[in-house]
GUVEX-980275 format. One record per residue (C-alpha): residue number from 1; x, y, z. Coordinates in steps of 0.1 Angstrom, whole numbers. Example, Ala and Ser with C-alpha at 12.3 -4.5 7.8 and 13.67 -1.06 7.14 Angstrom:
2
(rec 1; (123; -45; 78)),
(rec 2; (137; -11; 71)),
% end
This chain:
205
(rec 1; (-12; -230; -204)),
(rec 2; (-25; -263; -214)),
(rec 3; (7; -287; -224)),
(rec 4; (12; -302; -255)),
(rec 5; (28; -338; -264)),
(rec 6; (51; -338; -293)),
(rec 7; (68; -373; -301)),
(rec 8; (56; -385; -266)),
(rec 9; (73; -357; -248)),
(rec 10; (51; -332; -227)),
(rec 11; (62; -294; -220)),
(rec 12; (65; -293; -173)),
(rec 13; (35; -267; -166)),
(rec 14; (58; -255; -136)),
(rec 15; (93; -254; -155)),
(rec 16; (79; -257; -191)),
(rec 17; (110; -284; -197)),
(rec 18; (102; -316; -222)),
(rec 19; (96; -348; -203)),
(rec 20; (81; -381; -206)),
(rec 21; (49; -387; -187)),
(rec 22; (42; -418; -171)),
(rec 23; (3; -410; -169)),
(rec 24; (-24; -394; -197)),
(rec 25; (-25; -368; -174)),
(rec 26; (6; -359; -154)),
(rec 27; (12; -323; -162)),
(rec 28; (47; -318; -141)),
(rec 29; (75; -333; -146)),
(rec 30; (86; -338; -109)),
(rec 31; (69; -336; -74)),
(rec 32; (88; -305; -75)),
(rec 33; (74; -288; -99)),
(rec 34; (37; -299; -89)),
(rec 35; (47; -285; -56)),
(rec 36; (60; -254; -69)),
(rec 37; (32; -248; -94)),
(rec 38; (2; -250; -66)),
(rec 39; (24; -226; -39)),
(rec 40; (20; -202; -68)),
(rec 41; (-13; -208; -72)),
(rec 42; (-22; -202; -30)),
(rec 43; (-1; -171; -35)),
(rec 44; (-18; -157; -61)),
(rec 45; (-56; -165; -45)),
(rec 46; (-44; -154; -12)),
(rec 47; (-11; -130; -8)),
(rec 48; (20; -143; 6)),
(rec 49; (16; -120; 39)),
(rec 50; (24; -121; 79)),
(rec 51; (-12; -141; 87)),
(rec 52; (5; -166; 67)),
(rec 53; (38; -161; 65)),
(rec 54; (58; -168; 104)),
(rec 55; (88; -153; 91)),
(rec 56; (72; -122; 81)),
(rec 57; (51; -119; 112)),
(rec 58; (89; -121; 132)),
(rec 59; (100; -93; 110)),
(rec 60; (68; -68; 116)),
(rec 61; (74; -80; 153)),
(rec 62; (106; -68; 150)),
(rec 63; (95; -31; 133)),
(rec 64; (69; -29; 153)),
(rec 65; (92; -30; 184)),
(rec 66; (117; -7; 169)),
(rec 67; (92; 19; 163)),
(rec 68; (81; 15; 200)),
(rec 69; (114; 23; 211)),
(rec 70; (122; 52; 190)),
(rec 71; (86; 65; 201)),
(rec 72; (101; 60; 243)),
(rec 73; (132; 76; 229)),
(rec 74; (114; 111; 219)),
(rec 75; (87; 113; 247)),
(rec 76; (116; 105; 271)),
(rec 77; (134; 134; 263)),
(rec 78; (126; 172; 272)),
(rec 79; (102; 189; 249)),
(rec 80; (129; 218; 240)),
(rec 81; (151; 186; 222)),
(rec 82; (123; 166; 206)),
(rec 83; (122; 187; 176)),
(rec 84; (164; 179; 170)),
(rec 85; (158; 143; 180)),
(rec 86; (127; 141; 152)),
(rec 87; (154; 163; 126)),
(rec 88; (181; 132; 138)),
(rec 89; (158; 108; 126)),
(rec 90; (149; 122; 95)),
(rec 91; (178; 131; 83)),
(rec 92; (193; 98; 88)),
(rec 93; (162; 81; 66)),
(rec 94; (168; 109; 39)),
(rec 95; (207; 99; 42)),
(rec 96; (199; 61; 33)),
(rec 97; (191; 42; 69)),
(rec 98; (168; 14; 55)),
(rec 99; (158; 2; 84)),
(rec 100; (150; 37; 97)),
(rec 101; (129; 45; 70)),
(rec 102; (109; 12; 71)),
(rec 103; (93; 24; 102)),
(rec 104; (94; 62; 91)),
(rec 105; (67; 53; 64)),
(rec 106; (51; 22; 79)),
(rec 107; (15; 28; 71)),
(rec 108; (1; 3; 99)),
(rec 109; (25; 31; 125)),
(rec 110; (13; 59; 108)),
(rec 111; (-25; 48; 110)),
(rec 112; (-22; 31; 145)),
(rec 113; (-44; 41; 171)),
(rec 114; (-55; 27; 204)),
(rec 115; (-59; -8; 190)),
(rec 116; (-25; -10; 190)),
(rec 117; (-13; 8; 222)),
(rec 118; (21; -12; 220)),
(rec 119; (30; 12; 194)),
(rec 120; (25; 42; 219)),
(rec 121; (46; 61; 240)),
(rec 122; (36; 60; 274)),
(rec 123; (-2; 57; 261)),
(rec 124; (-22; 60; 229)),
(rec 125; (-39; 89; 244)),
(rec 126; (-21; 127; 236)),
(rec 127; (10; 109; 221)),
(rec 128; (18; 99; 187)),
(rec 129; (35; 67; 174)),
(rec 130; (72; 78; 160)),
(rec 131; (56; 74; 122)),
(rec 132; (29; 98; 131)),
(rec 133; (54; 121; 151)),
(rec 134; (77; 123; 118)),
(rec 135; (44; 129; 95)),
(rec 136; (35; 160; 117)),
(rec 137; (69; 174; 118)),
(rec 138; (74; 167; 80)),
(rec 139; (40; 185; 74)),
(rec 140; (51; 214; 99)),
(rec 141; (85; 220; 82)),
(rec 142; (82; 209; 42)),
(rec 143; (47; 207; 36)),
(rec 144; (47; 172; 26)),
(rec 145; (43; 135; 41)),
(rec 146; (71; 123; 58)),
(rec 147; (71; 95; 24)),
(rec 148; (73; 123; 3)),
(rec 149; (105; 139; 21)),
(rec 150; (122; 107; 27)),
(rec 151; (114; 91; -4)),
(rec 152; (112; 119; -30)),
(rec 153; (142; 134; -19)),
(rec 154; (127; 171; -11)),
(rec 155; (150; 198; -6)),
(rec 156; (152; 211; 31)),
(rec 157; (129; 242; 37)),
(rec 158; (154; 272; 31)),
(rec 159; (146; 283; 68)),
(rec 160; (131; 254; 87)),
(rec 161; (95; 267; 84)),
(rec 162; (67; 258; 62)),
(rec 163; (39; 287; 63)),
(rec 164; (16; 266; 39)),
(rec 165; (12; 230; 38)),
(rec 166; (12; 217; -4)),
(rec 167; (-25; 207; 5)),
(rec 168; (-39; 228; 32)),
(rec 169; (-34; 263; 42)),
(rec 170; (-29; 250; 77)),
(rec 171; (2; 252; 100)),
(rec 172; (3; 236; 141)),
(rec 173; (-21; 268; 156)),
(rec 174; (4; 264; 189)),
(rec 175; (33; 264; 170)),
(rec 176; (26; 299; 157)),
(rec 177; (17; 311; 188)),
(rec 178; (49; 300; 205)),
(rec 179; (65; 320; 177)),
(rec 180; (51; 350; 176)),
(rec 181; (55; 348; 222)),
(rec 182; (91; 342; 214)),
(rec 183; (98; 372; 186)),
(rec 184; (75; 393; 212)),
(rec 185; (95; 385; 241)),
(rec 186; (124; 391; 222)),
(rec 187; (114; 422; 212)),
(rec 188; (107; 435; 246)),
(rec 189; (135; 424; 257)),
(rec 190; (159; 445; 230)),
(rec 191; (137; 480; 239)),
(rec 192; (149; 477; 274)),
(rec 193; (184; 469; 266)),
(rec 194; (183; 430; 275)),
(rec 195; (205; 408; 266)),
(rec 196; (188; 386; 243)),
(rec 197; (187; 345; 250)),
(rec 198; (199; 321; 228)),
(rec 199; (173; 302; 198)),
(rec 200; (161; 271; 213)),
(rec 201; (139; 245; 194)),
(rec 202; (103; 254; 192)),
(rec 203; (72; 235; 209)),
(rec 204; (76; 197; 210)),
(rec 205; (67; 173; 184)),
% end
């Protein structure tokens, strides 16, 4: 907005306050201001991100390490508890962990791939990062991107399973397998009298 002089007083471009310039053309009223006005200006040409920011490339570091060590925390454990560990986790984003559900829907995580192996647990190859562990469970079990359950607020699947996806008619081709072994098992095992075993979590995430 170009300023205007009224009575020798000029309206600050930055703060729009009256002042009296010293020069024909002094358009702020303070360094300040002139200061203030061209950061804007850099910010708006070029966004205020981590290649420019220090502080905001410390804070990614920080995610980024998180999410590494959530990722060690579910491959570390036994496949029969990864699927309860993954349900841990999203529950507790769902439930209001902010920090949690920073790195839940962290696109860079959920797009990594072996570019960024520090992401990976052990190695980018036949693991996921945790973002892309949680999008794969939440498409197994609601149908939807993990984003969608943690941020929409979706109601848990009346028994844990998904059959259709919202997109795709698609469901994990192992994961059905392991099922339908399991209820054949099961089966087997009641014609001969057996006594049955207890549920245990499904295939790992």
């Amino acid at each position: 907005m170009k300023h205007e002089i009224t009575d020798n007083l000029r309206a600050c471009e930055d703060c729009q306050e009256p002042f009296t310039p010293r020069r024909k053309d002094q358009r702020y009223c303070s360094d300040r201001c002139r200061k203030n006005r061209s950061q804007k200006e850099r910010r708006r040409d070029v966004p205020f991100n981590s290649t420019f920011s220090p502080t905001k490339r410390q804070d990614n570091r920080r995610l980024f390490d998180s999410a590494a060590r959530y990722a060690e925390m579910l491959y570390s454990k036994p496949p029969g508890e990864r699927l309860g560990f993954m349900k841990g986790l999203i529950d507790a984003a769902r439930a209001g962990d902010k920090r949690l559900r920073q790195i839940l829907t962290n696109q860079y995580i959920l797009n990594a791939g072996p570019d960024q192996p520090w992401l990976f647990f052990p190695r980018p190859e036949g693991y996921y990062t945790i973002t892309q562990a949680a999008d794969r469970y939440c498409q197994m079990y609601w149908g939807a991107s993990v984003a969608d359950v943690i941020n929409g607020g979706l109601p848990e699947p009346p028994t844990g399973e998904v059959i259709k996806r919202r997109h795709h008619n698609y469901i994990g081709v192992a994961f059905l397998k392991a099922q339908l072994g399991n209820a054949s098992l099961a089966l087997r095992r009641l014609a001969s009298g057996a006594e049955l075993p207890p549920i245990s979590e499904a295939a790992s995430v």
